[in-house]
N, C-alpha and C positions, 0 to 999 in steps of 0.2 A: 970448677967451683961455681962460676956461671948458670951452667945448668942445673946442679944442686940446690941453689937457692933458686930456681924459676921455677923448679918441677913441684916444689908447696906451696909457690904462689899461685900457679895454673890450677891446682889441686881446689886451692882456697875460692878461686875465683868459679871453677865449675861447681862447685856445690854451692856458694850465695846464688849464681845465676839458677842453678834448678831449684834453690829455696824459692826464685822467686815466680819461676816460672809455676812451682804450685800452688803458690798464694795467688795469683793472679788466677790462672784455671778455676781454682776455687770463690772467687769474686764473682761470680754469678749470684743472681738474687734468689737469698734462702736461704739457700746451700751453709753458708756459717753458721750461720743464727740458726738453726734446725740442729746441727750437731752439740754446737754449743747448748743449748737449752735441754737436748738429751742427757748431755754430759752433768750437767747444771742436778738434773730428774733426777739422775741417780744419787750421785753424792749427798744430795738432800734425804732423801728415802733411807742412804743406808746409816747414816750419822744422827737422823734426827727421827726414823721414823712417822708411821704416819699420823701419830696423836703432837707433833709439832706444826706450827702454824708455819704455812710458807714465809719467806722474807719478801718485803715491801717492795715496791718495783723500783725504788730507785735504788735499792742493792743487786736488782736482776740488772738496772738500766747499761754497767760499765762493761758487760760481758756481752754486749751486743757487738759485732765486729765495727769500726767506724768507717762510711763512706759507702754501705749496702744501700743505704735510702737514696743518695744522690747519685747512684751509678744506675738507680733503674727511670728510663723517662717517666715523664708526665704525662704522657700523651702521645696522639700523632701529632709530629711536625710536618706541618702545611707553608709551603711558598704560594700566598694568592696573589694574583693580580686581574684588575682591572682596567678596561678601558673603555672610556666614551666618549663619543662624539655630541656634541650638541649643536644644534642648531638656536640663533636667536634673532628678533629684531635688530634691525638697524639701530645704532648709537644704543644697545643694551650691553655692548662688553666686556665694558669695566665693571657695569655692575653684576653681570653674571659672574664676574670672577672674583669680583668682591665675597659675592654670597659664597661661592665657592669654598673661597679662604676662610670663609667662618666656621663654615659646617666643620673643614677639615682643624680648622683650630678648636673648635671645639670637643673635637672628640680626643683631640693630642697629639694629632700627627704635625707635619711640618713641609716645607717646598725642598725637594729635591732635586729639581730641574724647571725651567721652564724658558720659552720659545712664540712671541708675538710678532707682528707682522702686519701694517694696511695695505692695502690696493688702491693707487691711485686714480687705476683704470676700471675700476667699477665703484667710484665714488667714496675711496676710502674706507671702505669696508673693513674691518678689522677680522683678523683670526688669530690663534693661539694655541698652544699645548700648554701643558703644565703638569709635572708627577710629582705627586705626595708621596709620603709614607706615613698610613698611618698603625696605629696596636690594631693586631690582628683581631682582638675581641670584637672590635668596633668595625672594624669592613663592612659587615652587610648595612649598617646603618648608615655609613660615609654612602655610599654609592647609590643608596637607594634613595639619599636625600639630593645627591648630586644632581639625579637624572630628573628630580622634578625641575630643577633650573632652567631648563629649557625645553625641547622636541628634541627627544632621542633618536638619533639616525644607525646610530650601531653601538652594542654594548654586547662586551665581549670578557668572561670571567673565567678563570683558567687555575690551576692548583697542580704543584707541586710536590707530592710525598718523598720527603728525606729523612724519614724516621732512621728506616736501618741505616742508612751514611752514617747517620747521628752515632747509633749505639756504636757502629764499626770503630767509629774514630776515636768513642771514649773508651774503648776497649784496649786498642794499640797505645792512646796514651799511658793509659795506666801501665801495659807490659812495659813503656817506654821508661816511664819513672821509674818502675819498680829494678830495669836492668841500669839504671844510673844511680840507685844507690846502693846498689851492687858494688856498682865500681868504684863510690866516693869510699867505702869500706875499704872495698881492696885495698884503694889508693894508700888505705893510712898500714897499712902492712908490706907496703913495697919496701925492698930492702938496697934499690940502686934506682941508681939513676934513667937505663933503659925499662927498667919495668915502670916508674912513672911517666915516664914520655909514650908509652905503650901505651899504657891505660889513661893518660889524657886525652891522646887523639882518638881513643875510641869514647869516650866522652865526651866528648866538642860534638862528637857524631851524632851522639844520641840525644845532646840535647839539642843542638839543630831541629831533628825531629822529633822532639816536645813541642818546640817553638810551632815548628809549621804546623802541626798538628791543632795546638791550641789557636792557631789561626785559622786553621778551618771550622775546626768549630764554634769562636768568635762569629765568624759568618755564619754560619748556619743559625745559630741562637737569634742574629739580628735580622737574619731575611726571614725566618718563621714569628718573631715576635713585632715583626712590624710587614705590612704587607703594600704593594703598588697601586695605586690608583693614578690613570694616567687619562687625564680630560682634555677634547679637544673643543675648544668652541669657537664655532664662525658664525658670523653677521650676515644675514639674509636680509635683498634688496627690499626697500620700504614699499608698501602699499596695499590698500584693504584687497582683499579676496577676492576671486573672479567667481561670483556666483552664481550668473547667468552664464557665465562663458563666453562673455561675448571681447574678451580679453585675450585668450586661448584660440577662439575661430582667425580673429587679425594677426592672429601671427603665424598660425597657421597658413594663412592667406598670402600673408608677407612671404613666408616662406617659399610657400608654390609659388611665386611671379620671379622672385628670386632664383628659380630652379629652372621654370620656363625661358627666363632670360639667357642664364648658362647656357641650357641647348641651344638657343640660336645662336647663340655666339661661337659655339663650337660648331654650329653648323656650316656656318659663316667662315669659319674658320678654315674647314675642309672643305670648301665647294670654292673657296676663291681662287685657287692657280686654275680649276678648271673654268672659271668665268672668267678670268684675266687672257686666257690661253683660244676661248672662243671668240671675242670681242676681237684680238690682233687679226684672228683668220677672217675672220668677217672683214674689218678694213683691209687687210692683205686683198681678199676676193673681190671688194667694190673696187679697189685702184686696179687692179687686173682687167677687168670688166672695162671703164672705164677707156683705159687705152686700146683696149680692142675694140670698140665701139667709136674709140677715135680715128685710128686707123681704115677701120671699113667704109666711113665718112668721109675719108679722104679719098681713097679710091674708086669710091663711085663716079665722080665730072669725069675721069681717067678712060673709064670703060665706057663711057657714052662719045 
């Protein structure tokens, strides 16, 4: 009996799954709306002839398939980001990053992260990062206002194409949907209790993978409709210009003595066991001498 009722549930459930699988196939953009409005040509033509006036577009509007406009993108989707580094005066940066904040508030983005930091061993210096997010519309004007804030040391713009992921994912959601209410159908045609516990856990499955699904493409929508700008900015030591160079020559200078000194000291370094090692032989030779020279003094009154 068992089997008997399973084998035209199995029945019911392969044919909703290949209704859907051909509607979905057919979800391509066009492809309905082009049959349809064939279909639409005819019946009009043969019922009405061509001395009738077409029907007004909001009686064409319902026979348009729903869901063809928002299955085909908008565009490329683009992940941008940016990076830059700036350089600033001494005690400018709080206010570079002040400015910073504004440009980026103004255009609508917001702080995503951010990382400061002084040095106490070059006079308190400040540095920093900090990443926005702003509308993608707005990037080249965030950044290109960014980088007047200070002297740009490196700027670095990069881009992402996720078009196709895009479509791919909205592609499988849709078969994903379309095989889950597949199965809410079936479900209500189940005639026991193993064919609903069947077709639940194949259901928990599929909507799982709605769920992840629509979670990727959550992301995806929000890293292409808002984009990275990641700014670094460090505090450069106080003081006007060397425009003679005669700032640049003294340290230069400094440097060479500093270098000069090293070698002696390394030379000094290695030459001292053999200076320490002549110095003993030398006293070693003068006391030697010495008593032989005392000796021979003695023995002279001897031999006379």
């Amino acid at each position: 009996m068992k089997r008997t009722c399973l084998l035209p549930l199995l029945c019911s459930l392969a044919a909703l799954l290949l209704a859907a699988a051909c509607g979905g196939g057919s979800s391509g953009p066009g492809s309905p709306v082009r049959t349809q409005a064939g279909a639409a040509g005819t019946s009009q033509g043969v019922a009405a002839g061509p001395a009738q006036a077409a029907p007004p577009a909001s009686a064409q509007a319902p026979k348009q398939a729903p869901g063809i406009a928002a299955a085909v993108p908008e565009g490329p989707r683009v992940q941008r980001t940016a990076r830059i580094a700036l350089d600033v005066l001494a005690g400018r940066f709080d206010a570079t990053l002040n400015s910073v904040i504004a440009i980026v508030d103004g255009a609508g983005g917001y702080i995503s992260g951010s990382d400061a930091s002084a040095d106490p061993q070059s006079g308190g210096l400040h540095s920093g990062q900090v990443t926005f997010q702003v509308p993608a519309d707005r990037f080249d004007q965030v950044w290109t206002g960014i980088r007047k804030q200070g002297t740009p040391q490196t700027i670095s713009i990069s881009g992402n194409d996720v078009s196709q992921q895009y479509v791919d994912l909205q592609a499988r959601q849709r078969n994903a949907e379309a095989q889950r209410d597949a199965m809410l159908a079936l479900m209500q045609q189940a005639k026991s209790v193993a064919d609903t516990i069947q077709i639940e856990n194949q259901l928990g499955q599929v909507t799982a993978q709605i769920e992840e699904l629509k979670g990727q493409i959550d992301f995806l929508d929000h890293s292409t409709a808002f984009a990275t700008v990641s700014v670094s900015i460090r505090e450069a030591a106080a003081g006007a210009p060397d425009q003679w160079g005669l700032q640049t020559a003294a340290t230069q200078a400094l440097h060479n003595l500093v270098a000069v000194l090293a070698f002696v000291v390394l030379g000094l370094g290695t030459l001292a066991p053999v200076l320490v090692a002549g110095v003993l032989l030398a006293l070693l030779g003068r006391r030697v001498w010495r008593r032989m020279a005392a000796r021979q003094a003695a023995r002279g009154p001897l031999a006379e």
